[in-house]
C-alpha positions in Angstrom: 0.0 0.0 0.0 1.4 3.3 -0.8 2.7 5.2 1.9 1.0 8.2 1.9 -2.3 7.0 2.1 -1.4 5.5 5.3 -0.1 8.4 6.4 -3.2 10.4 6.5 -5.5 7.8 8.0 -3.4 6.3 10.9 -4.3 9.4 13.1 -8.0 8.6 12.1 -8.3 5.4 12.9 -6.4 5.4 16.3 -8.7 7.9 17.1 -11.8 6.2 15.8 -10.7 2.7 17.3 -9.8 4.8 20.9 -13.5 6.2 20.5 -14.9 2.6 21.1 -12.9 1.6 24.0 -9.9 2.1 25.6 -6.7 0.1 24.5 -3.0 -0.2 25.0 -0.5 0.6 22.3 0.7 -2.9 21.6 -3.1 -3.9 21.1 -4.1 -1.2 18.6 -0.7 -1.6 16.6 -2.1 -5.4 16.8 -5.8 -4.4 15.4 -4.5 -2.1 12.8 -1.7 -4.4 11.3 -4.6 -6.7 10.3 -6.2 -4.6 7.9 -2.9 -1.9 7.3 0.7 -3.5 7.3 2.5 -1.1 9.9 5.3 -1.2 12.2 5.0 -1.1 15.9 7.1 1.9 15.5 4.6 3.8 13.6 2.2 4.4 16.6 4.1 6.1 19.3 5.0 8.6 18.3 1.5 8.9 16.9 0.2 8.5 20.3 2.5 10.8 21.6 1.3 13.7 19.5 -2.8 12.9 20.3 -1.8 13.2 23.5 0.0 16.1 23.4 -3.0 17.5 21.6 -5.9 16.8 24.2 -7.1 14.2 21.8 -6.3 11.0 24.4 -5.1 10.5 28.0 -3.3 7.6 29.5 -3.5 5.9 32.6 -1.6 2.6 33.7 -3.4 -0.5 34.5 -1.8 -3.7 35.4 -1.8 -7.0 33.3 -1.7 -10.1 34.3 1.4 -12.2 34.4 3.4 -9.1 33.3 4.1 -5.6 34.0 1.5 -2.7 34.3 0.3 -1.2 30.5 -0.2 2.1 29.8 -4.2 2.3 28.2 -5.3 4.9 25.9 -8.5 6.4 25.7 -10.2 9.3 24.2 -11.1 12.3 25.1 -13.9 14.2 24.1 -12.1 16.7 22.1 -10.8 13.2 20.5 -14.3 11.7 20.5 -15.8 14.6 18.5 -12.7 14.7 16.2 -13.0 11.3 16.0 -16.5 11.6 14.3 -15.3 14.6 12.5 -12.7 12.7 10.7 -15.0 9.8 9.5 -17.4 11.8 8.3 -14.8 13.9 6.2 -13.4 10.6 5.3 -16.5 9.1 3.9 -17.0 12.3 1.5 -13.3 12.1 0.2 -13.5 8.6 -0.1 -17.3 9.3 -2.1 -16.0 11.8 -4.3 -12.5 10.0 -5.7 -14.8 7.4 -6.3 -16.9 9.2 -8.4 -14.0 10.3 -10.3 -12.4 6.9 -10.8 -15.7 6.2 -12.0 -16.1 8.7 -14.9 -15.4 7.4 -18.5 -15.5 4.0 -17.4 -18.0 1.4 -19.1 
């Protein structure tokens, strides 16, 4: 998959996926890689900068048979962006469609 396309929905769909439930940064790089190939390294720093922008907060909760993990979860500046983003997604995605789909047969 090209590279900039991942680019420019990563940020959306932590933030979607962090909308649902709370999860820790291991587990989303898990639930993304399934459907987008990604590195671990890819969502820290990604993380970092939500954060940093009042779109999650953290808190530590422990796990059993290993250390404590720091969880994820939305805020609801990141909620509401959340559902801005999918929204402005579904009309970008609607209108390169429709002009893939011109002149074809």
């Amino acid at each position: 998959m090209n590279v900039q396309f991942k680019k420019g929905v990563l940020e959306m769909v932590v933030l979607c996926l962090l909308a649902r439930g709370d999860r820790y940064g291991f587990e989303l790089v898990t639930e993304i890689s399934q459907n987008i190939d990604m590195s671990e390294g890819t969502i820290y720093p990604l993380l970092k900068r939500l954060k940093d922008g009042g779109y999650l907060e953290t808190y530590w909760q422990e796990s059993v048979g290993g250390a404590p993990r720091k969880y994820y979860r939305a805020t609801p500046q990141g909620r509401d962006t959340a559902q801005q983003l999918k929204g402005d997604w579904s009309n970008f995605v609607h209108n390169v469609d429709v002009i893939l789909q011109e002149g074809e047969m």
